[in-house]
N, CA and C atoms as an extended XYZ file, in Angstrom:
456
Properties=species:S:1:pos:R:3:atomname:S:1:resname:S:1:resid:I:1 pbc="F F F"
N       -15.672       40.089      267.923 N   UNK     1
C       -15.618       41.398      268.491 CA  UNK     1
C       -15.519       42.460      267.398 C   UNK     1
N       -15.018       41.890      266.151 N   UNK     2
C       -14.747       42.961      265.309 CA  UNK     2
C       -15.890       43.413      264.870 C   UNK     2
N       -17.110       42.079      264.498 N   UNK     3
C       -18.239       42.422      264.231 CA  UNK     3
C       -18.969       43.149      264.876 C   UNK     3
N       -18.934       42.943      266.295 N   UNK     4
C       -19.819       43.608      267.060 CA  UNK     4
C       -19.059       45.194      266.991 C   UNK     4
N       -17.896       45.923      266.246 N   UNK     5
C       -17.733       47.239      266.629 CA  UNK     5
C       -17.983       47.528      265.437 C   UNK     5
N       -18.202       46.758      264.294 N   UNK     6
C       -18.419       47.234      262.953 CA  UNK     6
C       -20.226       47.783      263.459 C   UNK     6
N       -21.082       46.678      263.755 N   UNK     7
C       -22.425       47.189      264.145 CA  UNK     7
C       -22.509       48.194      265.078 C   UNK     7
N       -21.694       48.493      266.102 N   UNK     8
C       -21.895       49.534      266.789 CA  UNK     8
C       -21.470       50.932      265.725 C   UNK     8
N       -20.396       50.758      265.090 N   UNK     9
C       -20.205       52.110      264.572 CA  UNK     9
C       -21.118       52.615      263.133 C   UNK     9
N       -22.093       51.321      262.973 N   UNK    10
C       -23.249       51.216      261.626 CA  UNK    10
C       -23.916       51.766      262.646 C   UNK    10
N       -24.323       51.628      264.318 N   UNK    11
C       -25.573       51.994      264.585 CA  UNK    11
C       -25.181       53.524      265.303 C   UNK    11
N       -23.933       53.997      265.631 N   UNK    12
C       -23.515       55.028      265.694 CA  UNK    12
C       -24.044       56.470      264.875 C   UNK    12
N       -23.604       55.977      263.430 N   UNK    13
C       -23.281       56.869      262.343 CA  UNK    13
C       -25.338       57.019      262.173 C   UNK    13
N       -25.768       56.094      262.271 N   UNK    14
C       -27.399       56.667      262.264 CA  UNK    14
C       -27.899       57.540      263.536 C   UNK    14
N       -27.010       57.514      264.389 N   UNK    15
C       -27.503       58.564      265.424 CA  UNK    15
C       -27.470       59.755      265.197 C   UNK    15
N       -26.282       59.942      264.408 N   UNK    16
C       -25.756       61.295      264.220 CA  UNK    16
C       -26.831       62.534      263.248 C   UNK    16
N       -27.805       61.673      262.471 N   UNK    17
C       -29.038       61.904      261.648 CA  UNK    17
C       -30.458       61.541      261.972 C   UNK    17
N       -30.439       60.715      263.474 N   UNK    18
C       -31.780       60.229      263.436 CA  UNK    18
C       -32.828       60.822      262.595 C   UNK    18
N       -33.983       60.200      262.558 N   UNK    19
C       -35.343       60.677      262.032 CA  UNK    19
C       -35.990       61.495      262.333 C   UNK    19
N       -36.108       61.390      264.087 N   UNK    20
C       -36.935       62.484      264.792 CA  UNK    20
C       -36.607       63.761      264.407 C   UNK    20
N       -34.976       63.887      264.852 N   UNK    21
C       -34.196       65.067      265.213 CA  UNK    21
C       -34.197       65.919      263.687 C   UNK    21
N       -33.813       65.186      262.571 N   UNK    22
C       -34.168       65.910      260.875 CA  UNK    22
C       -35.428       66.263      261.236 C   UNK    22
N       -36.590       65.507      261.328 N   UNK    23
C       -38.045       65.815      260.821 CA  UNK    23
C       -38.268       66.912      261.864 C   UNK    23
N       -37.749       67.106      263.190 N   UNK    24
C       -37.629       67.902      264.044 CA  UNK    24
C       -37.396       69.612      264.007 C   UNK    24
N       -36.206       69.201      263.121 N   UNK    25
C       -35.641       70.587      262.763 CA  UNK    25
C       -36.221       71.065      261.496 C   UNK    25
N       -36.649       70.159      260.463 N   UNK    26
C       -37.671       70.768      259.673 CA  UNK    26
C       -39.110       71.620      260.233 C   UNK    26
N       -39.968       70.614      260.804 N   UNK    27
C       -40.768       71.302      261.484 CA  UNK    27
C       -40.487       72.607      262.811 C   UNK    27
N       -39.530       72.718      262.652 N   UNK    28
C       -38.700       74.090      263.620 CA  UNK    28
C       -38.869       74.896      262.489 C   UNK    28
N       -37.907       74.423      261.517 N   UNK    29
C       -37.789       76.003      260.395 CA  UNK    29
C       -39.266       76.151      259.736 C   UNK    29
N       -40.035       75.032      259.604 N   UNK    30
C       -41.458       75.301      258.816 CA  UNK    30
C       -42.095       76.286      259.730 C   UNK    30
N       -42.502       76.210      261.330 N   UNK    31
C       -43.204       76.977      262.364 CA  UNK    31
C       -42.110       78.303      262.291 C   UNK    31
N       -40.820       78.687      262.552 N   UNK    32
C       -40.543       79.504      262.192 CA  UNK    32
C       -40.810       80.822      260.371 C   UNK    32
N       -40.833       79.875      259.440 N   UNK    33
C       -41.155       80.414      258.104 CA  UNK    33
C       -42.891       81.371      258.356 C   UNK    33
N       -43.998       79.977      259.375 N   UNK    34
C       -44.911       80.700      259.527 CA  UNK    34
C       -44.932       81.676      260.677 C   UNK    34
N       -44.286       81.764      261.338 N   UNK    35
C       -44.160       82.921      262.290 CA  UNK    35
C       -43.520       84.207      261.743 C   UNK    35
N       -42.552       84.175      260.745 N   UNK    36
C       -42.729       85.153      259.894 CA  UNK    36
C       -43.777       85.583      259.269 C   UNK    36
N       -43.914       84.583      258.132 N   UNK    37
C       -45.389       85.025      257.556 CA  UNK    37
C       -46.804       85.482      258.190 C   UNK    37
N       -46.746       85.201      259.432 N   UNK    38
C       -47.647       85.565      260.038 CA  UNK    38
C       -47.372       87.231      260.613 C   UNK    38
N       -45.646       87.226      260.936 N   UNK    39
C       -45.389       88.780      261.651 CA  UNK    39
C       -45.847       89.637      260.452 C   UNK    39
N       -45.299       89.120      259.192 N   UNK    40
C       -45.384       90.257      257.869 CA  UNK    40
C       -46.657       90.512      257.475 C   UNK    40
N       -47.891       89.398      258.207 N   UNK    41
C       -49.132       89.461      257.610 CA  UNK    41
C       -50.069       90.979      258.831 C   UNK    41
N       -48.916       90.327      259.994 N   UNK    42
C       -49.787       91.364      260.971 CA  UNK    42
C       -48.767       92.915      260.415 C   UNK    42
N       -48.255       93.088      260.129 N   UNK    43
C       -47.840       93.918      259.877 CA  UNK    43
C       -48.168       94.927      258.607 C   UNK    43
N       -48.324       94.368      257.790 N   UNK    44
C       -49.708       94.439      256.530 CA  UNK    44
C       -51.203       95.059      257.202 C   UNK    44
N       -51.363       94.090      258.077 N   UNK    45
C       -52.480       94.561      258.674 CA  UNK    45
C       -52.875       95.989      258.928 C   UNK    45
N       -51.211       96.101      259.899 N   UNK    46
C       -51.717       97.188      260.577 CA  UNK    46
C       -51.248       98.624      259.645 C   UNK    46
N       -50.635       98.267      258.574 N   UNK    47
C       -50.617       99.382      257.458 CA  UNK    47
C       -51.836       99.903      257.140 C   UNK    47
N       -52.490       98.624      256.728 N   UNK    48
C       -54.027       99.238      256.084 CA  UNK    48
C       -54.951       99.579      256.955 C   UNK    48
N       -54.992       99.214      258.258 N   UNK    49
C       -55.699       99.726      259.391 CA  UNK    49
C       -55.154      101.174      259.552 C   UNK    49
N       -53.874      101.365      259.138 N   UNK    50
C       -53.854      103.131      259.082 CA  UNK    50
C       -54.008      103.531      257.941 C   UNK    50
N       -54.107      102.824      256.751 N   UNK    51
C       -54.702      103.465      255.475 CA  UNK    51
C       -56.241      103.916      255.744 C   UNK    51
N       -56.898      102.413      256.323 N   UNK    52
C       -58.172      102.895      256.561 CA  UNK    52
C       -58.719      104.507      257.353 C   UNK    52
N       -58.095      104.205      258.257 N   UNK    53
C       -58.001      105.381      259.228 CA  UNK    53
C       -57.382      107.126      258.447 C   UNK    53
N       -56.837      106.772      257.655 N   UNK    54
C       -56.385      108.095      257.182 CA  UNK    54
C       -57.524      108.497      256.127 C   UNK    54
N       -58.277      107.105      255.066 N   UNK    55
C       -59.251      107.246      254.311 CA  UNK    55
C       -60.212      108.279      255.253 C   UNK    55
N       -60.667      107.369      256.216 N   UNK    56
C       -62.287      108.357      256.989 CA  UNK    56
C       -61.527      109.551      257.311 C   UNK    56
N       -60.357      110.027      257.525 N   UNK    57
C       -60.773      111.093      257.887 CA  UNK    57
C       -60.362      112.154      256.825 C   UNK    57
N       -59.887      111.641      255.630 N   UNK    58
C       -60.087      112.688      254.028 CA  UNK    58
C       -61.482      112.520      253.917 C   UNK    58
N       -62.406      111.349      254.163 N   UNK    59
C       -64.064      111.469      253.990 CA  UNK    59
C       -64.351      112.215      254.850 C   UNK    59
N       -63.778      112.541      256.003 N   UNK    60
C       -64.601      113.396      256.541 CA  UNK    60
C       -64.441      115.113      256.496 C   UNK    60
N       -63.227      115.069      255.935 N   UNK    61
C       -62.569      116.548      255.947 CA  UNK    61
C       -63.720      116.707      254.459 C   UNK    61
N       -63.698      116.156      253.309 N   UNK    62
C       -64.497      116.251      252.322 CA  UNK    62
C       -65.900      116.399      252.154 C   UNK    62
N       -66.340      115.678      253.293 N   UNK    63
C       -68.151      115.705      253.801 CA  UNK    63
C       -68.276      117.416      254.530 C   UNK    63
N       -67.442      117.285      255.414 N   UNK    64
C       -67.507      118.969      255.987 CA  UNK    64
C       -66.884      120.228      254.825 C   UNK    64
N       -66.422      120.176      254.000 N   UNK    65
C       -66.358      120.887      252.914 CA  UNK    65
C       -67.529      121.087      252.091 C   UNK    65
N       -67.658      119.251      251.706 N   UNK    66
C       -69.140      119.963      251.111 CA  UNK    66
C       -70.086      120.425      251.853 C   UNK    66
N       -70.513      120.322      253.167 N   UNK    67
C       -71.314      120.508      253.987 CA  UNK    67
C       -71.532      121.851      254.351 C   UNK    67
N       -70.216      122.814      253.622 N   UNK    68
C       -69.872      124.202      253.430 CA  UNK    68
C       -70.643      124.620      252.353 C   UNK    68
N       -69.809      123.883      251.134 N   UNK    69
C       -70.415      124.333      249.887 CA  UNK    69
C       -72.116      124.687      250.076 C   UNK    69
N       -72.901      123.251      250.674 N   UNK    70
C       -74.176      123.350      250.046 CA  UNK    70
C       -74.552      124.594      251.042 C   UNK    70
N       -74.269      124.919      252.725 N   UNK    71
C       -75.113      125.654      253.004 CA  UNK    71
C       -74.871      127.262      252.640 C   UNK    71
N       -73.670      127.397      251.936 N   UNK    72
C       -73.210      128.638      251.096 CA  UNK    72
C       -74.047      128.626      250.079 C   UNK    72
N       -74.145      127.651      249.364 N   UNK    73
C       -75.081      127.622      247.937 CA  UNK    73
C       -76.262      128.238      248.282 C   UNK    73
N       -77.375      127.722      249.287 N   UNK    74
C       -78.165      128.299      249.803 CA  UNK    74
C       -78.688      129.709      249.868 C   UNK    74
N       -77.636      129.713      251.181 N   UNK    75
C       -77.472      131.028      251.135 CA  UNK    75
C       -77.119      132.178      250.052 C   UNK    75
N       -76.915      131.601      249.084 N   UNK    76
C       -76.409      132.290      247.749 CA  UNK    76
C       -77.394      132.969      247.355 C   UNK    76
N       -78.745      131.461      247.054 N   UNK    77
C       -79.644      131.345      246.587 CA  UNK    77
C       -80.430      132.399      246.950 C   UNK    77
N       -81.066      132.229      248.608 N   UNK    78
C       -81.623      133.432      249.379 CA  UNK    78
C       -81.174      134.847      248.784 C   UNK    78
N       -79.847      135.297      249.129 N   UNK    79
C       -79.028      136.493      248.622 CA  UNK    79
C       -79.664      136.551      247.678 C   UNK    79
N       -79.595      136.148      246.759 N   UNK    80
C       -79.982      136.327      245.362 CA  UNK    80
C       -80.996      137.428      244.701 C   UNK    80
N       -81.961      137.151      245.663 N   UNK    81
C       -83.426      137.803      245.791 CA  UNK    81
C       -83.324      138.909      246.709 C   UNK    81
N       -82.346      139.590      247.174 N   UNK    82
C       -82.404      140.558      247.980 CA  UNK    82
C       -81.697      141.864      247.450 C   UNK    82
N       -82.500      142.786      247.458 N   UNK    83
C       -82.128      143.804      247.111 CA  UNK    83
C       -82.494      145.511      247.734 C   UNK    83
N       -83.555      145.350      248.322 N   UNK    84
C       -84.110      146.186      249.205 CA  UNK    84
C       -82.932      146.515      250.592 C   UNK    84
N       -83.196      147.767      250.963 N   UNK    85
C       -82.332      147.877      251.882 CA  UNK    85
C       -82.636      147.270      253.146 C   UNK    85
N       -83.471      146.652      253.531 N   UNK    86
C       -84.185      145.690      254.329 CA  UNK    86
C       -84.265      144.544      254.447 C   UNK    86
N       -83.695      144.045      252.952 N   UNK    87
C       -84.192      142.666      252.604 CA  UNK    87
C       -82.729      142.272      253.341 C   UNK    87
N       -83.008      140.650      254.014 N   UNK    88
C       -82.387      140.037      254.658 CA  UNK    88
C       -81.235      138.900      253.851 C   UNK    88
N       -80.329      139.295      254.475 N   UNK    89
C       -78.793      138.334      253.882 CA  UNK    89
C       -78.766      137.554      254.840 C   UNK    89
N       -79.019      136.106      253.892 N   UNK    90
C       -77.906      134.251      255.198 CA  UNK    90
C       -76.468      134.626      254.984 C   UNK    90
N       -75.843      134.805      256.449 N   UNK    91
C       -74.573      134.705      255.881 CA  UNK    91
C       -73.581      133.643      255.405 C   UNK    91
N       -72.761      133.958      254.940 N   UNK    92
C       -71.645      132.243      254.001 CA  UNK    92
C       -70.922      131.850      254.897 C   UNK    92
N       -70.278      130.818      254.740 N   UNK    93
C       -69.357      130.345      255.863 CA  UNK    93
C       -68.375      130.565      255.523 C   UNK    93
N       -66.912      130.385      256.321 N   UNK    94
C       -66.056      130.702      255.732 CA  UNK    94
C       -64.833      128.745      255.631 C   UNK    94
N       -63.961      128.717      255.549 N   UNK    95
C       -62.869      127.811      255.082 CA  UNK    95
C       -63.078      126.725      256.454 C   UNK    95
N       -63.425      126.991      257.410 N   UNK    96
C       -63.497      126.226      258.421 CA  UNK    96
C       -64.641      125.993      258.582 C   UNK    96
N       -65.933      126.075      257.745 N   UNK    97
C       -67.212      125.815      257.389 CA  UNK    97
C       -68.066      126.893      258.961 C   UNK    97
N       -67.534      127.649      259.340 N   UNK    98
C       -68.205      129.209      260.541 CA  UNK    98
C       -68.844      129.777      260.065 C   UNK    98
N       -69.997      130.375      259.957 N   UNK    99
C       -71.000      131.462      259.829 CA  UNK    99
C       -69.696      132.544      259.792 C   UNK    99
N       -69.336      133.255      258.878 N   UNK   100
C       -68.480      134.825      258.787 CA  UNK   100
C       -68.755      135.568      259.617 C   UNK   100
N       -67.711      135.742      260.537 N   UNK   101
C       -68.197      137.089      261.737 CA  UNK   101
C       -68.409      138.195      261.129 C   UNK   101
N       -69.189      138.612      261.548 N   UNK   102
C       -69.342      140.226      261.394 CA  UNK   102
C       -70.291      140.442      259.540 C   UNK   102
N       -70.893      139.503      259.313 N   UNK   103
C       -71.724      139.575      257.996 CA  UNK   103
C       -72.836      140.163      258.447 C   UNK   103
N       -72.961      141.112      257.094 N   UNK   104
C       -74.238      141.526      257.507 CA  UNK   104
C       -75.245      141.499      257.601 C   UNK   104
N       -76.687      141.448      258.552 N   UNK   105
C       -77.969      140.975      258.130 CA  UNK   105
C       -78.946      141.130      257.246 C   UNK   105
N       -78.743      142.577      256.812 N   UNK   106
C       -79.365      143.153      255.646 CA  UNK   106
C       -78.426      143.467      254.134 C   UNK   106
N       -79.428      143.934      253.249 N   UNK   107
C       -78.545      144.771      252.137 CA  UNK   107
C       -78.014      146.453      252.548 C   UNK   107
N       -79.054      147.145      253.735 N   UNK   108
C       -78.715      147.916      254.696 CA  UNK   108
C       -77.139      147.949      254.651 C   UNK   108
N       -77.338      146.961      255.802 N   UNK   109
C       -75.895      147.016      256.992 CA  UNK   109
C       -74.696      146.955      255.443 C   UNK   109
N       -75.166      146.078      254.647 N   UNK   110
C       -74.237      145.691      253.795 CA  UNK   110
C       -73.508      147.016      252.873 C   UNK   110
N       -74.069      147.766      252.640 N   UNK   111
C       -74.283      149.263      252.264 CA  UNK   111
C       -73.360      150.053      252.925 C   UNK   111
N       -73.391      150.228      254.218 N   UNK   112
C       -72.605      150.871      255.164 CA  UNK   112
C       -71.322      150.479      255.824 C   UNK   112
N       -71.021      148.771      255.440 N   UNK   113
C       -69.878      148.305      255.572 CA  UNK   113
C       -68.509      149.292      255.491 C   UNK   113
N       -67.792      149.697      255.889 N   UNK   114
C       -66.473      150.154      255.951 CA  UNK   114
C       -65.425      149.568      254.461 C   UNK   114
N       -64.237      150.279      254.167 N   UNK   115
C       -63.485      149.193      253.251 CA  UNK   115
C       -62.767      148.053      254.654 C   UNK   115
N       -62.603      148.280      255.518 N   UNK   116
C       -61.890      147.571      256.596 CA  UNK   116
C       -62.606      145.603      256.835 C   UNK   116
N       -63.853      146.399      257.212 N   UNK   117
C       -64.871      145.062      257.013 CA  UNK   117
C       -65.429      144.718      255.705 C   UNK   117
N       -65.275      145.597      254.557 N   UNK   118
C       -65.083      144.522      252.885 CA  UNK   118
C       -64.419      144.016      253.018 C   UNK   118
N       -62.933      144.191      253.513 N   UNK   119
C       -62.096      143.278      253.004 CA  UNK   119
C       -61.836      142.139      253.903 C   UNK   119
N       -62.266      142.378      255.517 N   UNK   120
C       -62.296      140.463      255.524 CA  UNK   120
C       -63.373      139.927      255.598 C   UNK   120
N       -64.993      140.471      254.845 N   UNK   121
C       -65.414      139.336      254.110 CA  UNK   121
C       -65.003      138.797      252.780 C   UNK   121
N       -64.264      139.955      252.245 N   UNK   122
C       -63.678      139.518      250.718 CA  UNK   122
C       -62.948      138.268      251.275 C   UNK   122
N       -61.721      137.969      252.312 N   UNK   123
C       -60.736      137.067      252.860 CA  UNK   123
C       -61.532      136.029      252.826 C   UNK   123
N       -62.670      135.980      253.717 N   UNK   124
C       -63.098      134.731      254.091 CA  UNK   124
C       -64.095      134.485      253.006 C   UNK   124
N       -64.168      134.707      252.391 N   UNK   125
C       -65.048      134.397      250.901 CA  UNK   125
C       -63.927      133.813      250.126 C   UNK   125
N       -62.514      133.677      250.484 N   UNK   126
C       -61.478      133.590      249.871 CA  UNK   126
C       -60.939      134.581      248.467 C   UNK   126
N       -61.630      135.409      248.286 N   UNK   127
C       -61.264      137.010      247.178 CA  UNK   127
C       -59.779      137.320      247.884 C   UNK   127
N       -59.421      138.429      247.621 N   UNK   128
C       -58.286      139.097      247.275 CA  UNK   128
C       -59.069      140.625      247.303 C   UNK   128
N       -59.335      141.009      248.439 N   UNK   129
C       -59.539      142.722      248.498 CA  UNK   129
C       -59.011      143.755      247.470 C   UNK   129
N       -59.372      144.422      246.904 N   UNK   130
C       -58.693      145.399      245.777 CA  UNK   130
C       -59.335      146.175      245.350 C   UNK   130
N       -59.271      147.373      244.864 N   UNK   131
C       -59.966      148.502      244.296 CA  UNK   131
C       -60.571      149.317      245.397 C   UNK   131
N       -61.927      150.505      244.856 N   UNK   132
C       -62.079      151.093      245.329 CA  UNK   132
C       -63.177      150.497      246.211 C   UNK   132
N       -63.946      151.653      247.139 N   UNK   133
C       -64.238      151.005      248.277 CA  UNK   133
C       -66.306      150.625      246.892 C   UNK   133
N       -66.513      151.127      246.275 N   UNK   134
C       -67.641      150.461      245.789 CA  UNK   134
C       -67.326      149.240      244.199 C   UNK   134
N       -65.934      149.509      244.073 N   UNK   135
C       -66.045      148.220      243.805 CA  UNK   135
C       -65.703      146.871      244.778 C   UNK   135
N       -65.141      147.224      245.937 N   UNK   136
C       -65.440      145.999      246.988 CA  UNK   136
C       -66.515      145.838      247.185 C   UNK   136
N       -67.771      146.986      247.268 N   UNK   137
C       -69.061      146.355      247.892 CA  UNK   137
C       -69.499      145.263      247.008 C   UNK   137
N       -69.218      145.861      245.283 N   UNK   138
C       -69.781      145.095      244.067 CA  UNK   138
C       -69.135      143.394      244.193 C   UNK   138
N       -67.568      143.563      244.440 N   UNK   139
C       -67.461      142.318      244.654 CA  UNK   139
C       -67.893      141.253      245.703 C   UNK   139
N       -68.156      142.576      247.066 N   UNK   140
C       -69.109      141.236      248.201 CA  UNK   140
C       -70.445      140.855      247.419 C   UNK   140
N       -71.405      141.483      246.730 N   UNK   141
C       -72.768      141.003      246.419 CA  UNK   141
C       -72.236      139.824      245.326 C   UNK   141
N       -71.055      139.965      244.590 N   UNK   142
C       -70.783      138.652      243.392 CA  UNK   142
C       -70.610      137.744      244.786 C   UNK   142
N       -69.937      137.383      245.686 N   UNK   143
C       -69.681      136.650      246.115 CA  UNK   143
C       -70.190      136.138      247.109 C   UNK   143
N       -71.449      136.851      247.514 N   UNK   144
C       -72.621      136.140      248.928 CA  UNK   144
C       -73.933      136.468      247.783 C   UNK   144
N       -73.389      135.923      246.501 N   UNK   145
C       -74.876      135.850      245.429 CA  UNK   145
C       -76.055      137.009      245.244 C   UNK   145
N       -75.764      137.801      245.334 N   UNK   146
C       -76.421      139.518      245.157 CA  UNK   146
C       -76.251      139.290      243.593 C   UNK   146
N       -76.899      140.241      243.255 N   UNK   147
C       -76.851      141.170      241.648 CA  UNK   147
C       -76.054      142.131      242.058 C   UNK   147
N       -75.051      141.974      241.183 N   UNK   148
C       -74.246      143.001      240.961 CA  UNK   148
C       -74.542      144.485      240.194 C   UNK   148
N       -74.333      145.427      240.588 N   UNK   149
C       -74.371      146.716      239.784 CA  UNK   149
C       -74.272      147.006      238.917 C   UNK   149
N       -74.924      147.169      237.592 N   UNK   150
C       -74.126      147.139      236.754 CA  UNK   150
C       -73.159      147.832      236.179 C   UNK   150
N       -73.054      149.647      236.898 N   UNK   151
C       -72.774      150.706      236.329 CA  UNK   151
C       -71.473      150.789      237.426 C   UNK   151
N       -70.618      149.811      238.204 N   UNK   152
C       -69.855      150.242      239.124 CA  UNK   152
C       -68.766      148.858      238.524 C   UNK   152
């Protein structure tokens, strides 16, 4: 009898560790380790899915800027060649890439401008209004690409 409680408490003390139940709880903490790694991977993810997302839309704020620049350039260009009181002005856009309200169609109209309306095309040309009222005109033709005066 003694033997038989010595083997029971030999086959006892292996219960307390079986095989399954270790290899068990390993493969618990291994599927847990990847269920982390997997939360931190989706989570990564979705960082750069808002990196991405913030990228296009600096590309796009940058495409519509330049998309300013060139049709201002243009229009520069045109200006350029106008000098007659007839001859026709493209107008520039302004910071929100808009055709400038109230620009004028000719070198005419441009002539007769007010200092009130120099100075917010000077604004939206981004200038700084200042001086007298014909050196504002001088500074709208520098800045919608005219020849400037030279004697003003």
């Amino acid at each position: 009898m003694a033997d038989s409680l010595s083997v029971a408490a030999e086959e006892t003390r292996k219960l307390r560790n079986p095989p399954s139940v270790v290899e068990g709880n390993q493969i618990l903490e291994a599927l847990n380790s990847l269920k982390n790694d997997m939360n931190s991977l989706k989570n990564d993810m979705n960082s750069l899915k808002n990196d991405v997302k913030d990228i296009k839309l600096e590309i796009n704020r940058v495409n519509q800027h330049l998309d300013r620049l060139d049709a201002n350039s243009v229009a520069r260009l045109h200006n350029n060649s106008a000098s007659r009181r007839l001859d026709s002005l493209v107008p520039l856009r302004n910071q929100r890439g808009e055709e400038i309200a109230g620009f004028p169609t000719t070198v005419g109209a441009l002539e007769s401008l007010n200092s009130g309306q120099l100075n917010h095309l000077i604004e939206n040309l981004g200038g700084q209004p200042s001086g007298t009222l014909a050196y504002k005109r001088n500074q709208i033709k520098i800045l919608i690409g005219m020849q400037a005066a030279r004697d003003e």
